[in-house]
N, C-alpha and C positions, 0 to 999 in steps of 0.2 A: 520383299516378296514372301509369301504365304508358300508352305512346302509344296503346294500343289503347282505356283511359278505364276500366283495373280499378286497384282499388287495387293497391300497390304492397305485398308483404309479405314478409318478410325467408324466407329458407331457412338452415338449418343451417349452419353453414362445412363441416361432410365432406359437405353431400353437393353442395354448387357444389365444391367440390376435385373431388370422384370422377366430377361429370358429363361433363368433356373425356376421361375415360381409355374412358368406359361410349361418349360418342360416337367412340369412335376402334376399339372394339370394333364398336361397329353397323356403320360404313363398311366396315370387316374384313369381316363377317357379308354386306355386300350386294355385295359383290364375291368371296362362297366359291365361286361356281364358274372363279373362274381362281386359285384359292390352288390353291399345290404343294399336291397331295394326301399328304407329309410333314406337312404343318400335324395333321390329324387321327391318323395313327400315331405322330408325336411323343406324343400325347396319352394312346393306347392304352397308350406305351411306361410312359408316367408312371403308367397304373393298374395296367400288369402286373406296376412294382417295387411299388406300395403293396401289393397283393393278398398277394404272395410274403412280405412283411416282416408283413405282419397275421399271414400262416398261419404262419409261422415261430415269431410270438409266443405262437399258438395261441387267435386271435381272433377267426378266421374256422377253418372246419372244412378246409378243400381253398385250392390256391392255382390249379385249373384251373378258370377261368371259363370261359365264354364269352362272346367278342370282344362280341355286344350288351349281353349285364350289364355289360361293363368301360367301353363307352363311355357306359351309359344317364345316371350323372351328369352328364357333360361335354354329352352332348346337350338335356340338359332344361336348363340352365343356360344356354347358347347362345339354343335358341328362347323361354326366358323373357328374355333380355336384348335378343332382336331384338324380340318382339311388344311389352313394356313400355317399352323404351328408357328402364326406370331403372336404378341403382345393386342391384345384386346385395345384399340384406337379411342378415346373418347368420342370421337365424333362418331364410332361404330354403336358406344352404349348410347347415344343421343338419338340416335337413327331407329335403335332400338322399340326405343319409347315412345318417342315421336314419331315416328314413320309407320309401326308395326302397332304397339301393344294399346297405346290408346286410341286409334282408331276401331281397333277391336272390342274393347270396351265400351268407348263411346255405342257403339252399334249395339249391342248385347241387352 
């Protein structure tokens, strides 16, 4: 029994590993309004190489997005990890890409 008088049940080893990284992201997340505003165009910068290298490959149709299609993953990612305060699921970053960002692309 756990001091609070629930049983006591074991969790996976990766996800007590991933939960100190997911809480040091949340802390990150509650303190975003004094983060260097660099924090998030780093980020942009990081979609606008993938974008450019997709269309290059000829995997996306255009490499000119626009700035809210490029961040839309990174932001739905962010406020899923701030409201759940879990471990980011692969099947959530699949969902991501697949479901959200290149549909949005494709269209664009």
């Amino acid at each position: 029994m756990d001091p609070r008088g629930h049983p006591r049940h074991r969790e996976p080893a990766w996800r007590c590993a991933r939960r100190p990284a997911a809480d040091i992201v949340h802390g990150l997340l509650a303190e975003a309004p004094d983060l260097d505003p660099e924090v998030s165009t780093r980020m942009t910068g990081v979609m606008v190489t993938i974008v450019r290298r997709a269309a290059a490959r000829g995997e996306i149709p255009t490499a000119d997005v626009p700035d809210r299609v490029l961040t839309a993953p990174t932001n739905l990612l962010r406020h899923g990890m701030l409201f759940t305060r879990e471990p980011v699921a692969e099947s959530t970053l699949t969902s991501l890409v697949d479901d959200v960002f290149l549909p949005l692309v494709r269209v664009t």
